[in-house]
Each structure stands twice: as structure tokens, then as C-alpha cells.
C-alpha positions as CSV (number, residue, x, y, z in Angstrom):
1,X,234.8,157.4,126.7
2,X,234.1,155.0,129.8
3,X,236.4,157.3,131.5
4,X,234.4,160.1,130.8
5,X,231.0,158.1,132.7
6,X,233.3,157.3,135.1
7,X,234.2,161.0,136.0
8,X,230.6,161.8,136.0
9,X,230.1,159.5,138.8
10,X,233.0,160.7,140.4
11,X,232.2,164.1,139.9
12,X,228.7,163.7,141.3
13,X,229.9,162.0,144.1
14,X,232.2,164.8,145.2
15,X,228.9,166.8,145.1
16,X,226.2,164.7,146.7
17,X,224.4,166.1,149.1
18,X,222.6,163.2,151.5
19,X,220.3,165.2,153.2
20,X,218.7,166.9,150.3
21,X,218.9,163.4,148.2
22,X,215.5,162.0,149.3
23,X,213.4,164.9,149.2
24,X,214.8,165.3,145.8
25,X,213.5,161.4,145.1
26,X,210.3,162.0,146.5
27,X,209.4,165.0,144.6
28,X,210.0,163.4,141.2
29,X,208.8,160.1,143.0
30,X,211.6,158.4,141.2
31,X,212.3,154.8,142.2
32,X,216.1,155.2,141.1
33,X,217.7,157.7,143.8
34,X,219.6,160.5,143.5
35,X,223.0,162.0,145.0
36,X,221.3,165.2,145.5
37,X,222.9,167.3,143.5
38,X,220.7,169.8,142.0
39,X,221.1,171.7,138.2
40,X,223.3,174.0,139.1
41,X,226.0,171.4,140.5
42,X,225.5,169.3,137.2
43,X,226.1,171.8,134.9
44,X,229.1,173.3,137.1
45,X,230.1,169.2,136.4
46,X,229.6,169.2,132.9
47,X,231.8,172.4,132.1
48,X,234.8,171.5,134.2
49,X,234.8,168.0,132.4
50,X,234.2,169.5,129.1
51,X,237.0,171.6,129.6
52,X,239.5,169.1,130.4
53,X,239.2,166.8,127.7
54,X,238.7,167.1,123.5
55,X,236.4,166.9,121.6
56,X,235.3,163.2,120.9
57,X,234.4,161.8,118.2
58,X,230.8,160.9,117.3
59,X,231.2,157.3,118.0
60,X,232.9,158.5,121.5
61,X,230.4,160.7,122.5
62,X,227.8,158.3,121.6
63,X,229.0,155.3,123.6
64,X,229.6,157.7,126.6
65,X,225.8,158.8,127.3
66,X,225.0,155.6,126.5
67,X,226.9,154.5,129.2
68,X,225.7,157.1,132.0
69,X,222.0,156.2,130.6
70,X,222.3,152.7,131.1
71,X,224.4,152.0,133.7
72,X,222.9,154.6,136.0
73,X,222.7,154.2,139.6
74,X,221.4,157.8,140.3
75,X,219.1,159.5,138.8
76,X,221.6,162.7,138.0
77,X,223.9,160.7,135.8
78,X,221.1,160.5,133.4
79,X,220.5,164.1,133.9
80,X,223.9,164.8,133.0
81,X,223.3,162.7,129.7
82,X,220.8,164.9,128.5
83,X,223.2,167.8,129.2
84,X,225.8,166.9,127.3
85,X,223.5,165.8,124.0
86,X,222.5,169.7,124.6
87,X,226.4,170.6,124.4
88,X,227.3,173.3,121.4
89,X,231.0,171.9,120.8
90,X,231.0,168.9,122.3
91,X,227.9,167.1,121.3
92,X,228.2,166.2,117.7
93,X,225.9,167.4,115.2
94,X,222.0,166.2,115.7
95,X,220.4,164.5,112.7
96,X,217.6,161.4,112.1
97,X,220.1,158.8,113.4
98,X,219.3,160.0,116.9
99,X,216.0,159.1,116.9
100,X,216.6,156.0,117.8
101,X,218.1,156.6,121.4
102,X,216.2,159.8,122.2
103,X,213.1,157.1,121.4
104,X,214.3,154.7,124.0
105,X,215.1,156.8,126.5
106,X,211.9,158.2,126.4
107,X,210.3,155.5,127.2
108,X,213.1,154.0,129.7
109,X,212.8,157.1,131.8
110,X,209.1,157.5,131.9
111,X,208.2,160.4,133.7
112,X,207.8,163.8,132.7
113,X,211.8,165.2,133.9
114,X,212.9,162.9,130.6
115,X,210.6,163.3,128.1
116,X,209.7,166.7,128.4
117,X,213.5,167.5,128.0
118,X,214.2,165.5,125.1
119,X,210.7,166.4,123.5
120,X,211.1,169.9,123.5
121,X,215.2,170.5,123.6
122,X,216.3,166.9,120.9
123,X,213.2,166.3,119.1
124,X,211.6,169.3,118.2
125,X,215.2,170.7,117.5
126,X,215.0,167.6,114.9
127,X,211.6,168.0,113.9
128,X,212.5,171.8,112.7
129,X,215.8,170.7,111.2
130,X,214.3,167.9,108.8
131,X,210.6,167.9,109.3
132,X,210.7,165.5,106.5
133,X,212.1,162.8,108.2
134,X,210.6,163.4,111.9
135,X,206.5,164.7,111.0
136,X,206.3,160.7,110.2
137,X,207.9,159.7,113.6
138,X,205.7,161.9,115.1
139,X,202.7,161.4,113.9
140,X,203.2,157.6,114.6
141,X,204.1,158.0,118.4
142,X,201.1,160.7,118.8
143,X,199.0,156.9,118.4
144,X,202.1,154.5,120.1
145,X,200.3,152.4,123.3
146,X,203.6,154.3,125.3
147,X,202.5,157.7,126.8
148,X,205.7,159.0,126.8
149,X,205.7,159.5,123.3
150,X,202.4,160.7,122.7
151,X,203.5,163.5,125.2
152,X,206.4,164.2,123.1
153,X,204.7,164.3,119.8
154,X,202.0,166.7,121.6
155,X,204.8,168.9,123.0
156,X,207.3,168.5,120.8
157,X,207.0,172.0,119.0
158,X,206.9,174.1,122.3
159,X,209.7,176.0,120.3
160,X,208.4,176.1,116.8
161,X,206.5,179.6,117.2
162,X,205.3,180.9,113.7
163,X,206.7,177.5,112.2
164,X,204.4,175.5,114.0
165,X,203.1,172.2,111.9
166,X,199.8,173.1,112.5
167,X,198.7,169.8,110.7
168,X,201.0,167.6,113.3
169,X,199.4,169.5,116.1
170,X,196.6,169.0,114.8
171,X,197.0,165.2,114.8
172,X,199.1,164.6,118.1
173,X,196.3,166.6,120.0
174,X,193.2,164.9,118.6
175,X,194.7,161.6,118.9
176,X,194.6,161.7,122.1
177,X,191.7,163.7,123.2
178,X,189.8,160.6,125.0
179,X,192.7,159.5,127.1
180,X,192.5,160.6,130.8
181,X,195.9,160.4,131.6
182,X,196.9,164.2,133.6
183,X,200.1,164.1,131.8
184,X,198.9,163.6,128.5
185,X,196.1,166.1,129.3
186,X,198.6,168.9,130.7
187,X,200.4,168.1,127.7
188,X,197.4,169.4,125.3
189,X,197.3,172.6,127.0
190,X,200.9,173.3,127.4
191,X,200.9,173.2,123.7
192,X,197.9,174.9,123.2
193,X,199.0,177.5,125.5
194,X,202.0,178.0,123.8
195,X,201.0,178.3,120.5
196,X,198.6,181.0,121.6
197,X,201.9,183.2,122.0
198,X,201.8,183.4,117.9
199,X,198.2,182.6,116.7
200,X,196.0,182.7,119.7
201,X,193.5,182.7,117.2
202,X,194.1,179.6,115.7
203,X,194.0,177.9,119.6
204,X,190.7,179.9,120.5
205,X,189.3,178.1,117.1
206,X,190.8,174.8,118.4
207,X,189.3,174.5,121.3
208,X,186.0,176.5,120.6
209,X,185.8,173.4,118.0
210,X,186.7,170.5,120.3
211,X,184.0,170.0,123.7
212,X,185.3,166.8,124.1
213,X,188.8,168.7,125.0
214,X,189.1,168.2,128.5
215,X,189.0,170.7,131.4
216,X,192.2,171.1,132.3
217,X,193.5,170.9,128.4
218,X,191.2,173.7,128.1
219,X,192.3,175.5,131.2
220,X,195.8,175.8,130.4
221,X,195.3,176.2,126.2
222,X,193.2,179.6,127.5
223,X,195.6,180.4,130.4
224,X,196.5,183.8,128.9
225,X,193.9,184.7,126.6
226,X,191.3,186.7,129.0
């Protein structure tokens, strides 16, 4: 599978665009650069190289994103490893064991583009199919000293509508009521918000309960509820 992370670089190459690489940097104020190739280039990318090769095994597929993960040079090859974890045939099936790398790359990438990807698309996909195995992962990064995590347990269940572990959220959001990180904060009321698509009562009780929930927490859990 090196040859795969080697035809991603390849591929992105091809792509790059120079000019629209360092506004691209600056925006996500990344200190690894990009080619400048934006989504739609990437995942153009991903299906022709999908479609040229087999299946891998687990093993293979594993030591591939691996590879683009940690031996990128620009930021996209990562991007592209996140892409092909999200892959219906060629990403083998998700389960616990993955914790582990989602985990570091969560807190290797460190900054919002990563984690809120692999919070909402890898973990809570995880969370929903063995909730057994991941509320205690969870609720342990909701309290880790990393942010990154305690982003990802907050947002975690963006997708989890009725099913919602109202306990976890419970947790992950209280947790981390005092810190004054604007990530962490933005976090709370993305969740909050969202949830409010399925129980706004429940979120109007949340935060009619919590005054020590923070303006903009309490801004963007109310966003759409008058």
C-alpha cells in the first residue's frame, strides 16, 4: 500500500494549484502547507484511485492512511486519509480497534478541519455502533488535558438525533463548562443546537439550568429556537 500514498502525492501534485495554496494555508492557519487543491479535486482523486486498484486488505488499508497521515508534507494528503476511512467498499469495516488512530490523529492534527471530521463522521459512527465500548472513551476524553478530544466527546453525537446519549452529553458539556477556550465553547452550542432539532425541549431545560453556560454556548444552543 506504499504505492497507493505514493499516488496520492502524485495525484495531488498533478492537481496543485500554487496560487490558491497560501490563501488556503492562511485560512485554516495551518503551519503544514497545502498543494491547493480544494474537496472537490480530492475526492475526484480518491475515486479514480479507488477505481483502479482492489480492494485491500485491512492490514493494507491500514498501513496506507497511516502512511499519508504521517508522512505528510501537505496538508491535503491527510485530508485524503480521512476520505478514504469514510470509503463504503474500500475502507474495511469500523469497530473499537480504531480508536486508537482516530485518537491520535486527533490530537496530531489539532485544529478544528481534523477533529470535527473524525468526531462526527469515525467516532460517533462508533459510538452508535457499540456504545458499549465507546460511552467510556468518551466520557474519559470529555476530562483529557487535550482539547481536541473534549471537542470530540462534546460533538461527537452531531448525528445521533432521537438516539442521543443524553447522559454522555450531559457529561461532555458540563465537564467543560468553565474552560474559555472558543472552540470548546462553539463546540457546546453546536451540540446543543443540534439536539434541539429532536428535543428542543430538553436543550431549552439545559441551558435554562446552566448560567454558568457561556454566551456564545448559549447563543448557538438557542440559534433556532425563537
Amino acid at each position: 500500500m506504499e504505492e497507493l500514498a505514493t499516488a496520492v502525492r502524485r495525484g495531488l501534485a498533478a492537481r496543485a494549484d500554487p496560487e490558491a495554496a497560501p490563501g488556503m494555508q492562511r485560512y485554516m492557519k495551518s503551519a503544514m502547507p497545502f498543494r491547493g487543491v480544494a474537496k472537490p479535486g480530492r475526492e475526484q482523486l480518491v475515486r479514480e484511485l479507488v477505481a483502479a486498484r482492489p480492494v485491500p486488505s485491512p492490514a493494507e488499508f491500514g498501513a496506507a492512511v497511516r502512511e499519508l497521515w504521517d508522512g505528510a508534507a501537505y496538508r491535503e494528503e491527510r485530508y485524503v486519509a480521512l476520505t478514504l476511512c469514510g470509503h463504503r467498499r474500500w475502507a474495511p469495516p469500523q469497530d473499537p480497534s480504531w480508536v486508537p488512530l482516530y485518537r491520535h490523529w486527533i490530537v496530531d492534527g489539532a485544529w478544528w478541519d481534523f477533529t470535527d471530521e473524525i468526531a462526527s463522521r469515525r467516532i460517533g459512527a462508533l459510538l452508535r455502533a457499540d456504545p458499549a465500548a465507546l460511552t467510556p472513551v468518551l466520557r474519559a476524553w470529555a476530562v483529557d488535558d487535550d482539547r481536541w478530544l473534549r471537542r470530540t466527546a462534546v460533538i461527537a453525537q452531531l448525528g445521533s438525533g432521537a438516539g442521543t446519549d443524553l447522559r454522555l452529553l450531559r457529561h461532555a458539556i458540563e465537564a467543560n463548562l468553565a474552560d474559555p477556550d472558543f472552540f470548546l465553547r462553539k463546540g457546546i452550542g453546536w451540540a446543543l443546537r443540534q439536539h434541539a432539532r429532536v428535543d428542543p425541549a430538553w436543550v431549552r431545560g439545559f441551558v435554562a439550568s446552566h448560567p454558568d453556560l457561556s454566551a456564545l454556548s448559549r447563543k448557538e444552543a438557542l440559534k433556532h429556537l425563537g
